[in-house]
N, CA, C and O atoms as a GROMACS GRO file, in nm:
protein
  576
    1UNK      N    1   0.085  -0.118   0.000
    1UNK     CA    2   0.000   0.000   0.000
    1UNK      C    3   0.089   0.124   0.000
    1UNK      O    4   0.186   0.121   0.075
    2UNK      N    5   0.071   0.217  -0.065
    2UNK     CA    6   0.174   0.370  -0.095
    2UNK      C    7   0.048   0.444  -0.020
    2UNK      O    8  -0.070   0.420   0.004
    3UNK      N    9   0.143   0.545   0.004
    3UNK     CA   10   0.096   0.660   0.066
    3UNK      C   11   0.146   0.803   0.024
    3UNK      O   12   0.253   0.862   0.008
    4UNK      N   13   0.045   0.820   0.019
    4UNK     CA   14   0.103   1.003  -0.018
    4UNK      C   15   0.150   1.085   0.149
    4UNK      O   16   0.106   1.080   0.264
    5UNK      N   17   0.255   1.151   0.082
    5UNK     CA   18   0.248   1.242   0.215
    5UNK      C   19   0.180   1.351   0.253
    5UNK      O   20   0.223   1.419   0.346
    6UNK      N   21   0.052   1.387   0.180
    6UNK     CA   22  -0.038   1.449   0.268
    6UNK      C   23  -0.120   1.380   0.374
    6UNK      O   24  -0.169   1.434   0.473
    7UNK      N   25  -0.129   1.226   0.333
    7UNK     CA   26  -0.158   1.127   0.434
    7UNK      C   27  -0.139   1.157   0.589
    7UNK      O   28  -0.215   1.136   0.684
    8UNK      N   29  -0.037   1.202   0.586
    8UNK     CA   30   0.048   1.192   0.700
    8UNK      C   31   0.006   1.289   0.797
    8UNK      O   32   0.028   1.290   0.918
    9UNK      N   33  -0.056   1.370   0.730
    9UNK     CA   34  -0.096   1.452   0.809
    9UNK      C   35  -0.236   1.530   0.834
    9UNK      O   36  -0.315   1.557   0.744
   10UNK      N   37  -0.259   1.569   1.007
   10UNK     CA   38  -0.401   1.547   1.002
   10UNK      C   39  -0.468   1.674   0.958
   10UNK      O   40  -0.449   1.790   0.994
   11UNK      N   41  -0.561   1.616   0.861
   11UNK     CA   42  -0.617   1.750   0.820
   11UNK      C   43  -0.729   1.883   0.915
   11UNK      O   44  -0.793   1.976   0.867
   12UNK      N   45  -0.718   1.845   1.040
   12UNK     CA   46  -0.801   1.931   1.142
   12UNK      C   47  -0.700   2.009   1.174
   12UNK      O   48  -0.724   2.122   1.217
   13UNK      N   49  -0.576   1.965   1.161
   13UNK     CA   50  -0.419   2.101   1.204
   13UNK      C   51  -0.464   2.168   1.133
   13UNK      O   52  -0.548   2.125   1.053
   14UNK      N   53  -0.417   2.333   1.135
   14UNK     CA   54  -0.389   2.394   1.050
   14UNK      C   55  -0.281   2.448   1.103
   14UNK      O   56  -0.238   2.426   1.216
   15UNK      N   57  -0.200   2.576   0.960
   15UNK     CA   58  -0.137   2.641   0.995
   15UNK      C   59  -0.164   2.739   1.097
   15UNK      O   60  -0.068   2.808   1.129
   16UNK      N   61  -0.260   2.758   1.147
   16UNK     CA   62  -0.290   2.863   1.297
   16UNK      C   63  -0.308   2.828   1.364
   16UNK      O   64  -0.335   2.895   1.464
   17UNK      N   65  -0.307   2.660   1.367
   17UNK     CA   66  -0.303   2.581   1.551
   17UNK      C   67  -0.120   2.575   1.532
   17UNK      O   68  -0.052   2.583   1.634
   18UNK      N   69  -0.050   2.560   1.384
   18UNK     CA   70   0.094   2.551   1.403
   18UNK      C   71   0.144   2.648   1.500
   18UNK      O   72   0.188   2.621   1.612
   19UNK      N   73   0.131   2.778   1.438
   19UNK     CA   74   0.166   2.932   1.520
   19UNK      C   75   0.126   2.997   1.616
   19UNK      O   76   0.165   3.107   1.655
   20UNK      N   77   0.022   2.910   1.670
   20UNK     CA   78  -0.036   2.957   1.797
   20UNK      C   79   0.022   2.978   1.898
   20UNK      O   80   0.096   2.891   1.943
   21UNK      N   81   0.005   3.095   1.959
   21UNK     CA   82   0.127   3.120   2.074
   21UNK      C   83   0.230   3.196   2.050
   21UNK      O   84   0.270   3.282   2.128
   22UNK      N   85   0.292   3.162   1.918
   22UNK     CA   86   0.435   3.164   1.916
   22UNK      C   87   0.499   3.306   1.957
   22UNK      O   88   0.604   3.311   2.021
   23UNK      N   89   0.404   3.457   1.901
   23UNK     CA   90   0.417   3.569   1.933
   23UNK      C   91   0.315   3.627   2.002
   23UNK      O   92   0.327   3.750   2.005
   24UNK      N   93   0.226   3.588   2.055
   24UNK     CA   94   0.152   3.618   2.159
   24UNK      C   95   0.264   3.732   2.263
   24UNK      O   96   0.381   3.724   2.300
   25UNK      N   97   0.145   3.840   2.283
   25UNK     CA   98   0.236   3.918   2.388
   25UNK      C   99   0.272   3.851   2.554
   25UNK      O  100   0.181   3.777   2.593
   26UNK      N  101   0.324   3.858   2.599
   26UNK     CA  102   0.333   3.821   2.741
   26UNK      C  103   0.400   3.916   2.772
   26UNK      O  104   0.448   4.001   2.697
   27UNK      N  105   0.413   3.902   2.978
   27UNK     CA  106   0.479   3.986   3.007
   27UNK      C  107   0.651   3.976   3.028
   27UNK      O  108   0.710   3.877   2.984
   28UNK      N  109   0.724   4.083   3.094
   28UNK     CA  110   0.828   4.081   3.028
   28UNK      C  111   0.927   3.993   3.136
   28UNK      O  112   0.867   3.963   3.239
   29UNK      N  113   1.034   3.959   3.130
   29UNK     CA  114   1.125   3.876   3.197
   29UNK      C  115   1.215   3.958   3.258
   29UNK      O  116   1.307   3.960   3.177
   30UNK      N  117   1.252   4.039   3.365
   30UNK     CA  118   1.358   4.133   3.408
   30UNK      C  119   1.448   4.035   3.431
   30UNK      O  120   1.439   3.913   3.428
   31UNK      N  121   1.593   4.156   3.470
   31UNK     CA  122   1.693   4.066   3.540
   31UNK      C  123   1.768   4.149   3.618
   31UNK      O  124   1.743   4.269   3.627
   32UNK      N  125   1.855   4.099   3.671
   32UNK     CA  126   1.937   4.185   3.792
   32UNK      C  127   2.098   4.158   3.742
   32UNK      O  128   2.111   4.093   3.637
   33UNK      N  129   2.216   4.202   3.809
   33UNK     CA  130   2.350   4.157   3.759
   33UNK      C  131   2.407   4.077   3.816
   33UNK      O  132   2.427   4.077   3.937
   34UNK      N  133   2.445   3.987   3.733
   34UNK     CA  134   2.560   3.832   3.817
   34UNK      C  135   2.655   3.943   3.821
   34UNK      O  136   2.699   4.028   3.744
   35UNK      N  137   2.671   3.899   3.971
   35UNK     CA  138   2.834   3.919   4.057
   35UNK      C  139   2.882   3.820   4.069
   35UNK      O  140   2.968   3.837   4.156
   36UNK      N  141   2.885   3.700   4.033
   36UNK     CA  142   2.958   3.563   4.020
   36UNK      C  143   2.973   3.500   3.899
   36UNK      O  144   2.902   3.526   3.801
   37UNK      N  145   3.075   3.405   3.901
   37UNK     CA  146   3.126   3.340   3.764
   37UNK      C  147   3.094   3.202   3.799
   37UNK      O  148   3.076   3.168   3.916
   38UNK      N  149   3.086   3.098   3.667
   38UNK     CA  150   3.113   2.968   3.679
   38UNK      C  151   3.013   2.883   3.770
   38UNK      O  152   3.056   2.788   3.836
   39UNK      N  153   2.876   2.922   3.772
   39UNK     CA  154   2.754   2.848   3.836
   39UNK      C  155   2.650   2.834   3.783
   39UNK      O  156   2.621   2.927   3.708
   40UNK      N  157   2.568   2.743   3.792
   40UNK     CA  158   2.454   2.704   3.740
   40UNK      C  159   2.314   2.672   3.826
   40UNK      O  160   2.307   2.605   3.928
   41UNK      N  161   2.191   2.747   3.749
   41UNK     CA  162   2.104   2.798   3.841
   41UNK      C  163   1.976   2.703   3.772
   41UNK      O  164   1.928   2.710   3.659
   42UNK      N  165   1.944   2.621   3.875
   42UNK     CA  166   1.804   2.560   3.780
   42UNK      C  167   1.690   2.597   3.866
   42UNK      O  168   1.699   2.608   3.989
   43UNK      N  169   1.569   2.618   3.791
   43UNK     CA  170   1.475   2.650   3.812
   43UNK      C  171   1.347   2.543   3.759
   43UNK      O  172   1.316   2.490   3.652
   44UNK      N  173   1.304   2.545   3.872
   44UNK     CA  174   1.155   2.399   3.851
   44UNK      C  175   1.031   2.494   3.890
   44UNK      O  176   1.016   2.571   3.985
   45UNK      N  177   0.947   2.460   3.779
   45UNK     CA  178   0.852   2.526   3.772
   45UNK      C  179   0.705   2.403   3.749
   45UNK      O  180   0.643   2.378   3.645
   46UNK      N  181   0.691   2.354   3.870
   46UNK     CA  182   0.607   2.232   3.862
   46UNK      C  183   0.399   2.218   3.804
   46UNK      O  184   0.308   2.136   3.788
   47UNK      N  185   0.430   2.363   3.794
   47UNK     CA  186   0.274   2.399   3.780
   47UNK      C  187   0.209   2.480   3.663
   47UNK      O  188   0.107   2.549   3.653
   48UNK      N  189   0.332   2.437   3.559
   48UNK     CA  190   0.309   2.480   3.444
   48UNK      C  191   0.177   2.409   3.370
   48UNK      O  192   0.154   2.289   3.356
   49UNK      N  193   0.079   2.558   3.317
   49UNK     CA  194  -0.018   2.506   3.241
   49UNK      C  195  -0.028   2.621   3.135
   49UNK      O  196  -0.012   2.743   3.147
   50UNK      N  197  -0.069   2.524   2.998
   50UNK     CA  198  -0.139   2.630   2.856
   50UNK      C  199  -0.252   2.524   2.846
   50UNK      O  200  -0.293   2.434   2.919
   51UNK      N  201  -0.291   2.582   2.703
   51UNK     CA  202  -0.385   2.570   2.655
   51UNK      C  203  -0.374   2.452   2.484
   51UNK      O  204  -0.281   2.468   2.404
   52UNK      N  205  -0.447   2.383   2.470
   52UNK     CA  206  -0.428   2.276   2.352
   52UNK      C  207  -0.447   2.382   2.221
   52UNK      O  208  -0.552   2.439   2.250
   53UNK      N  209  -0.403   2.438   2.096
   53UNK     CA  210  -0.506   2.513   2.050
   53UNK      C  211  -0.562   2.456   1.956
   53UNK      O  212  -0.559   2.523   1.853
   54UNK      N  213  -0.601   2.378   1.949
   54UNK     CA  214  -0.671   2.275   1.864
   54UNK      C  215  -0.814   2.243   1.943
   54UNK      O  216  -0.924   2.289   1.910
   55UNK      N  217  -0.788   2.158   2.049
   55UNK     CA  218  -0.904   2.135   2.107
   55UNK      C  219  -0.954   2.219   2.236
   55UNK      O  220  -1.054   2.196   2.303
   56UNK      N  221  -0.860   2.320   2.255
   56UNK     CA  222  -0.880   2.413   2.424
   56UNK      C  223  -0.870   2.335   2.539
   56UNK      O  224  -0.887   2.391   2.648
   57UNK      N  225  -0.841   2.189   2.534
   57UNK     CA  226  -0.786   2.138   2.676
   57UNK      C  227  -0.670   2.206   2.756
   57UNK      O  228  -0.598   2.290   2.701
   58UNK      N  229  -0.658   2.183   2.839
   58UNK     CA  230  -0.524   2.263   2.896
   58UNK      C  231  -0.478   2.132   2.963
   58UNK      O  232  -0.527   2.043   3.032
   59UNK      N  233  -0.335   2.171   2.894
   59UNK     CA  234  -0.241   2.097   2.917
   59UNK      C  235  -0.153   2.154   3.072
   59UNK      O  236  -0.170   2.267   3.118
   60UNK      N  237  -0.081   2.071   3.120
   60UNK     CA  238   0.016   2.028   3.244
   60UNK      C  239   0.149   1.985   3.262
   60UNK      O  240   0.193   1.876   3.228
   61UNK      N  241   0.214   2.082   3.321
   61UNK     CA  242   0.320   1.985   3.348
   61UNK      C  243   0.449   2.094   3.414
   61UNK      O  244   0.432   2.196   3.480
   62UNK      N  245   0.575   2.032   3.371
   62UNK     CA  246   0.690   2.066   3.490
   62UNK      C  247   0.764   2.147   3.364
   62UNK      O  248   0.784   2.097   3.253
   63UNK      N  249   0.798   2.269   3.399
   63UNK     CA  250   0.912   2.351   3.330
   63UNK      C  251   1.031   2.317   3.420
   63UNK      O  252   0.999   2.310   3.539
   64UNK      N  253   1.159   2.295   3.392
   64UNK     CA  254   1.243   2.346   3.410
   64UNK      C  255   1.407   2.437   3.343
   64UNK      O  256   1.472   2.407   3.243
   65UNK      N  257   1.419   2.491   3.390
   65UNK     CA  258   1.564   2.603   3.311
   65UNK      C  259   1.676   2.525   3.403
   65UNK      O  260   1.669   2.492   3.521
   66UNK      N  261   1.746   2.512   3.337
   66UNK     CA  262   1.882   2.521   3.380
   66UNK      C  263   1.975   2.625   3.296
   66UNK      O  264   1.998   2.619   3.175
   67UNK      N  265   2.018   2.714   3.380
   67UNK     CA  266   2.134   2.821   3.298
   67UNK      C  267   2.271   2.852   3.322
   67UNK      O  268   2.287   2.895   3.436
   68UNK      N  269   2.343   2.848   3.276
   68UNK     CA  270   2.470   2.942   3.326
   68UNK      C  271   2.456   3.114   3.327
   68UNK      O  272   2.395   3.173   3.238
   69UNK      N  273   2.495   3.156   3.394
   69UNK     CA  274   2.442   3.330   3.386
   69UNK      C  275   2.577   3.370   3.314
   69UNK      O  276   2.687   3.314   3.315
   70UNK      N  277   2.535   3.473   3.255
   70UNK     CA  278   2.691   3.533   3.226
   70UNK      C  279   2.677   3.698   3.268
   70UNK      O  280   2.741   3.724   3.370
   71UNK      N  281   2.594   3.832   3.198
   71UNK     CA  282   2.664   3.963   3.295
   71UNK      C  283   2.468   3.949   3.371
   71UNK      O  284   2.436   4.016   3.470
   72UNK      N  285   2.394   3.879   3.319
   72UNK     CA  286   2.286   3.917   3.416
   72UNK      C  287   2.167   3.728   3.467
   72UNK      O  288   2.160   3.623   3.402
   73UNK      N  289   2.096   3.767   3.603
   73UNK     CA  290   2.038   3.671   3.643
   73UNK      C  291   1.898   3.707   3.605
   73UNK      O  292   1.862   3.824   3.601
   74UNK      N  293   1.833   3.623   3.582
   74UNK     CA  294   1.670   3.627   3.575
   74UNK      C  295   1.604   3.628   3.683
   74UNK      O  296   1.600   3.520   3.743
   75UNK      N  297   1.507   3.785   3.762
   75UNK     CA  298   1.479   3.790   3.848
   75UNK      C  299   1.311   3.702   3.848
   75UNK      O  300   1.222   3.704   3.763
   76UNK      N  301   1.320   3.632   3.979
   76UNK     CA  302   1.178   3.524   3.965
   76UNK      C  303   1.043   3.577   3.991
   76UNK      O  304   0.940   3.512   3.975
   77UNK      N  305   1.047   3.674   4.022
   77UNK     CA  306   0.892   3.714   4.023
   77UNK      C  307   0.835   3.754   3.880
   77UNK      O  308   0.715   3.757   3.852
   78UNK      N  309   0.944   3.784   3.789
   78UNK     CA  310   0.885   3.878   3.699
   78UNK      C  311   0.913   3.697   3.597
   78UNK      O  312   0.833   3.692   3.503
   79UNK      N  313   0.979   3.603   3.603
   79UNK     CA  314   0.954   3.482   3.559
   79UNK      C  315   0.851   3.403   3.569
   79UNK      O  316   0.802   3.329   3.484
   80UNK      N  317   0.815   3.425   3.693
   80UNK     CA  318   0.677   3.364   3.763
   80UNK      C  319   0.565   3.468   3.660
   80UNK      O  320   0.510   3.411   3.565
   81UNK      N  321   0.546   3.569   3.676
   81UNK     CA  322   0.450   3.591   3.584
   81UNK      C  323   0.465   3.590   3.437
   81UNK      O  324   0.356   3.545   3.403
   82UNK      N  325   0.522   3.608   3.343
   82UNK     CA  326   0.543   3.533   3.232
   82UNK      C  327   0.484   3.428   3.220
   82UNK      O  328   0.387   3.414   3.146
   83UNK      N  329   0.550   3.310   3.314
   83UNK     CA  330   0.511   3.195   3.304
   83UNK      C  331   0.368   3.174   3.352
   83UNK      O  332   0.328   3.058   3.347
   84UNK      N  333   0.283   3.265   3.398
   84UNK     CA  334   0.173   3.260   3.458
   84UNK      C  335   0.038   3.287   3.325
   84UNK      O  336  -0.076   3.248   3.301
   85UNK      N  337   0.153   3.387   3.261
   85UNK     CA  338   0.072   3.409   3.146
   85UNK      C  339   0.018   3.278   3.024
   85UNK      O  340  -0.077   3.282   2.947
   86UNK      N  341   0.110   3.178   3.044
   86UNK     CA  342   0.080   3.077   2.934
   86UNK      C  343  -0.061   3.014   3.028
   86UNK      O  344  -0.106   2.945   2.936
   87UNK      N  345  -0.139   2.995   3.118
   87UNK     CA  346  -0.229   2.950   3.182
   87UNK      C  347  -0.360   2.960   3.050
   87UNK      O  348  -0.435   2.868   3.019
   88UNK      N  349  -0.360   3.068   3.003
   88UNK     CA  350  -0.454   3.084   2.905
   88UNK      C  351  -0.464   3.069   2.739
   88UNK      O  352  -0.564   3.063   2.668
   89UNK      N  353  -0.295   3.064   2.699
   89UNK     CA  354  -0.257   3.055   2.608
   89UNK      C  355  -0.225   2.930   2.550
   89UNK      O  356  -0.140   2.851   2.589
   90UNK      N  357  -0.322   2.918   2.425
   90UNK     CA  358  -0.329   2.844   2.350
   90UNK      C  359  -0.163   2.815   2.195
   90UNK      O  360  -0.125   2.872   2.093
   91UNK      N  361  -0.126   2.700   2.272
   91UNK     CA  362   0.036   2.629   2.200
   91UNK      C  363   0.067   2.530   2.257
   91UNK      O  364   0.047   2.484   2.370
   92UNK      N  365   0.136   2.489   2.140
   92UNK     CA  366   0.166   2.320   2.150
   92UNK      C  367   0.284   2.341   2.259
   92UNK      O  368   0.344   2.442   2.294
   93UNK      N  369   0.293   2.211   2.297
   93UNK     CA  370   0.379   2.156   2.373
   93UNK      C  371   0.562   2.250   2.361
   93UNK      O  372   0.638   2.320   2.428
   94UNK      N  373   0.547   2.172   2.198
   94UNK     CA  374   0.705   2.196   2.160
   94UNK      C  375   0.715   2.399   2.131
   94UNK      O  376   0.818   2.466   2.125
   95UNK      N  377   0.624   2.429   2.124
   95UNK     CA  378   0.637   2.562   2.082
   95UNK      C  379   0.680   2.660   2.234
   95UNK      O  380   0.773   2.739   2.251
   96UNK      N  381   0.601   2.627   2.302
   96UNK     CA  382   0.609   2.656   2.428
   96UNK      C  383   0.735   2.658   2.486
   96UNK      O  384   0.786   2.762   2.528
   97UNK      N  385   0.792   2.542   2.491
   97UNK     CA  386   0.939   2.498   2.531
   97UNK      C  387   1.025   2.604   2.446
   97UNK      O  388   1.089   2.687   2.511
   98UNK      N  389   1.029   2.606   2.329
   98UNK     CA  390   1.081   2.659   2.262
   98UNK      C  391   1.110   2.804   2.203
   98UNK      O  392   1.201   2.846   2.131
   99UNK      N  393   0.951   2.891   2.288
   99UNK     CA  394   0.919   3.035   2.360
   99UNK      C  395   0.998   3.007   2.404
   99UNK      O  396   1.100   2.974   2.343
  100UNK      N  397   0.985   3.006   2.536
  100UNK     CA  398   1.021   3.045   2.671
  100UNK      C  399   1.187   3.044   2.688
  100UNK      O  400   1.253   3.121   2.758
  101UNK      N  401   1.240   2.925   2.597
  101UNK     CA  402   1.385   2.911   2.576
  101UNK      C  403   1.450   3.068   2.540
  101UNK      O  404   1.532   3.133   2.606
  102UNK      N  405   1.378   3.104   2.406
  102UNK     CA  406   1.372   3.231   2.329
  102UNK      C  407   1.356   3.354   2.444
  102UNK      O  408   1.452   3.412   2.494
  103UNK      N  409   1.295   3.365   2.456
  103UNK     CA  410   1.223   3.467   2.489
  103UNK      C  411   1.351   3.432   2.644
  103UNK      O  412   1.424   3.532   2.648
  104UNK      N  413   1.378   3.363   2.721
  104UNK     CA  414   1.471   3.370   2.860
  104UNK      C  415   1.622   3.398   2.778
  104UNK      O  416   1.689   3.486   2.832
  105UNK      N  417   1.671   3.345   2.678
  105UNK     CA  418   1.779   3.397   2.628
  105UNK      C  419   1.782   3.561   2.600
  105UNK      O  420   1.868   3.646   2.622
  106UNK      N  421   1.626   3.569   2.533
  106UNK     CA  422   1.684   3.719   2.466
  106UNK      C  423   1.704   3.799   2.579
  106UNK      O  424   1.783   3.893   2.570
  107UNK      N  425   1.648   3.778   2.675
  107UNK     CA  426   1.652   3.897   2.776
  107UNK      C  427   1.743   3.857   2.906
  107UNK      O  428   1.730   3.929   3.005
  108UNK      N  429   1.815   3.769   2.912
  108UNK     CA  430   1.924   3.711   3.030
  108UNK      C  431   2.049   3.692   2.931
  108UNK      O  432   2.142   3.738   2.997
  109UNK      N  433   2.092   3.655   2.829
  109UNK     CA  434   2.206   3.633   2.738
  109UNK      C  435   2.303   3.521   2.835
  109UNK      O  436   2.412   3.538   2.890
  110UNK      N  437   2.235   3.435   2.831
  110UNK     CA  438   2.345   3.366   2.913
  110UNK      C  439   2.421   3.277   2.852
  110UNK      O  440   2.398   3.233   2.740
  111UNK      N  441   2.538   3.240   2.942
  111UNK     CA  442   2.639   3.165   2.872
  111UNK      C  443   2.561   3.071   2.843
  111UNK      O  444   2.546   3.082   2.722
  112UNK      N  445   2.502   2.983   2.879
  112UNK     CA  446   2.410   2.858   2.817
  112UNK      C  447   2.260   2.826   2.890
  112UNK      O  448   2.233   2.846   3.008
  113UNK      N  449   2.195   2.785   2.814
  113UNK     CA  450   2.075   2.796   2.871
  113UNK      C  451   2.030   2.631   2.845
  113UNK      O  452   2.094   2.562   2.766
  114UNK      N  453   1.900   2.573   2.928
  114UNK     CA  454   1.825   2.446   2.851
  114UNK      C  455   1.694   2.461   2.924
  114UNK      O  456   1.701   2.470   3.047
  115UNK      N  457   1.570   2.466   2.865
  115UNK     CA  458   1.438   2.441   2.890
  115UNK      C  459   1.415   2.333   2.851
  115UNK      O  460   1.457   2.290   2.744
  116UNK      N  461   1.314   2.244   2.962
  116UNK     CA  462   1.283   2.109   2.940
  116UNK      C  463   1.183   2.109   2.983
  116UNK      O  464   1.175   2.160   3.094
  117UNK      N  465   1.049   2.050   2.917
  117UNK     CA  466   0.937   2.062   2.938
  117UNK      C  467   0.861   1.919   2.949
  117UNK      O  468   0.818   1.847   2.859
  118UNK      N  469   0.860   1.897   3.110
  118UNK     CA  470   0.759   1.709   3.108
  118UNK      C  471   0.617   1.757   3.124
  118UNK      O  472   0.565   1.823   3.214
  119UNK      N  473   0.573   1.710   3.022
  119UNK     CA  474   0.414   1.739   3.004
  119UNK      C  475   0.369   1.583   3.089
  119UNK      O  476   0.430   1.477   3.099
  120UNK      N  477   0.246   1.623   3.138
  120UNK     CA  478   0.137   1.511   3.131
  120UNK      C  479   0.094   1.390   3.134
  120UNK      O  480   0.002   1.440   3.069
  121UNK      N  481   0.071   1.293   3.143
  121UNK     CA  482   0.031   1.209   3.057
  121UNK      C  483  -0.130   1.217   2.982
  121UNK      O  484  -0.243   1.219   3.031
  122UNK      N  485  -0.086   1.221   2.863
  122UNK     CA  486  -0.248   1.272   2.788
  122UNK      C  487  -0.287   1.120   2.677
  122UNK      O  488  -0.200   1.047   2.628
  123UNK      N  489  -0.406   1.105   2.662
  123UNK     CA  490  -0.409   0.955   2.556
  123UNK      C  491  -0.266   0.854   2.578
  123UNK      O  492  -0.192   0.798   2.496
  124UNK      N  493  -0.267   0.857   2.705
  124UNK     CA  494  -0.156   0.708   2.709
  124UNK      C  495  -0.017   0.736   2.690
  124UNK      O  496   0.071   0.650   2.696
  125UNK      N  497   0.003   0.879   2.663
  125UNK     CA  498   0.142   0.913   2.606
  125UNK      C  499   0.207   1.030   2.704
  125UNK      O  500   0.134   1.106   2.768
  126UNK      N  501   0.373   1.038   2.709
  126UNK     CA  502   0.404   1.120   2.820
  126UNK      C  503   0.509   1.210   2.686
  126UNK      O  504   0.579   1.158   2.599
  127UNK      N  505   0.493   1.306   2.703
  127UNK     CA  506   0.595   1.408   2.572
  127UNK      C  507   0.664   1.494   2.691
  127UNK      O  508   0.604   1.552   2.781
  128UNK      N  509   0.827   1.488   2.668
  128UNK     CA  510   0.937   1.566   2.716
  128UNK      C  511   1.005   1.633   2.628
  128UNK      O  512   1.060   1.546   2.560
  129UNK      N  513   1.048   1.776   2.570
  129UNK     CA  514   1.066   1.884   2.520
  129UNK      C  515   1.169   1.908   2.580
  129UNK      O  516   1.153   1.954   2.693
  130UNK      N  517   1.299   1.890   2.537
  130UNK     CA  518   1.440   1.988   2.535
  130UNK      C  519   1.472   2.046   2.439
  130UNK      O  520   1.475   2.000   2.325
  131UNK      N  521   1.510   2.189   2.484
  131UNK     CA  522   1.520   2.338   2.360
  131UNK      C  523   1.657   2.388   2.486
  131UNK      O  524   1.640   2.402   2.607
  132UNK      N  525   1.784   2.405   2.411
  132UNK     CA  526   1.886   2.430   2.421
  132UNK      C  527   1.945   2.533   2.354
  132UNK      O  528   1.941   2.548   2.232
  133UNK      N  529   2.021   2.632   2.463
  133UNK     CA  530   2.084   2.738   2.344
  133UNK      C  531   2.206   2.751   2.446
  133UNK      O  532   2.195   2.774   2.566
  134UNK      N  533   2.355   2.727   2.358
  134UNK     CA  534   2.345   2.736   2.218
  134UNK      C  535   2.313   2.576   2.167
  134UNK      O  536   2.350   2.471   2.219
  135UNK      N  537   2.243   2.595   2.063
  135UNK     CA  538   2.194   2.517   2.002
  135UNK      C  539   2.291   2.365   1.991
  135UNK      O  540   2.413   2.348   1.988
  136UNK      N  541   2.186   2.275   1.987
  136UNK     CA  542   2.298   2.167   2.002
  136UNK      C  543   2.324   2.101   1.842
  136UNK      O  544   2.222   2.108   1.772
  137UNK      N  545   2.403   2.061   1.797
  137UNK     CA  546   2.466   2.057   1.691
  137UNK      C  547   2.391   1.922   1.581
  137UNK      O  548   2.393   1.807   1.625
  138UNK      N  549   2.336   1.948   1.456
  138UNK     CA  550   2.278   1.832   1.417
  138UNK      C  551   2.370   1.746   1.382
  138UNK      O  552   2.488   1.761   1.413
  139UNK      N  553   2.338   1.674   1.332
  139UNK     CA  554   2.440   1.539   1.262
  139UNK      C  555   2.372   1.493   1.134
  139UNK      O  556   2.256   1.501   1.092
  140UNK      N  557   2.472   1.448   1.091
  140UNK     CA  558   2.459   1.439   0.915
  140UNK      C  559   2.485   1.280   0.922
  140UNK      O  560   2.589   1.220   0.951
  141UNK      N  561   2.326   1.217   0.879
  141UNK     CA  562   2.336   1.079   0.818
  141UNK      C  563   2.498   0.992   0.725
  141UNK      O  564   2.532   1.033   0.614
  142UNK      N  565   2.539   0.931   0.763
  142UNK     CA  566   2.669   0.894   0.727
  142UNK      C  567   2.644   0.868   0.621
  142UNK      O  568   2.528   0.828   0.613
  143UNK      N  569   2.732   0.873   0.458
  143UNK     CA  570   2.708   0.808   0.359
  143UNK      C  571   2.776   0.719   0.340
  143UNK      O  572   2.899   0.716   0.339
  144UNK      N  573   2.634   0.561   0.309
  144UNK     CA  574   2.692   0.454   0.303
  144UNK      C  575   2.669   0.384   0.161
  144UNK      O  576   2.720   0.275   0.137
   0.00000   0.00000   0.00000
């Protein structure tokens, strides 16, 4: 049996459940100045919730950051609300992870950053989201 590759995909997505979220305003992320070198600061954020934008369920689960700081720290109240803001906001899983990565780099510049996102368990399935900057390096299929 062949398949086309529109097969593959479900036709109730669209491109505006793809982008949902992605530039949505939120609020902003302050920071304060590292007076220290050479440490790493993780942050668990166990009560993370958005929104499905497909079906409006709201989704669940655990953020966490791990960062190296380099000239500034991310102050947590003004993280906490940011993150308070996705409660209503409708985006996928991976987009989300992949905000928040964005959006904590642009405004902390740190030597390295990683957002990891354990969602749920939803229909039998558990989805974990790592978004890394700097970016982690692809790899090229060997030619055999």
């Amino acid at each position: 049996m062949m398949f086309h590759k529109e097969e593959f995909f479900m036709p109730e997505y669209t491109e505006d459940h793809a982008r949902a979220g992605i530039n949505a305003p939120l609020p902003k992320i302050e920071c304060f100045k590292n007076l220290f070198k050479n440490y790493e600061i993780t942050i668990s954020i166990p009560e993370f919730t958005s929104v499905c934008p497909r079906t409006g369920l709201p989704d669940f689960g655990t953020i966490t950051i791990r960062y190296v700081p380099n000239r500034w720290c991310v102050e947590l109240k003004s993280l906490k609300m940011y993150i308070l803001a996705y409660r209503n906001l409708g985006i996928f899983y991976e987009n989300a992870v992949n905000r928040i990565l964005r959006d904590f780099v642009k405004v902390s510049k740190p030597i390295r950053a990683v957002v990891i996102g354990e969602f749920n368990v939803r229909g039998g399935m558990k989805s974990v989201i790592e978004a890394s900057y700097p970016s982690k390096p692809t790899y090229k299929k060997s030619k055999s």
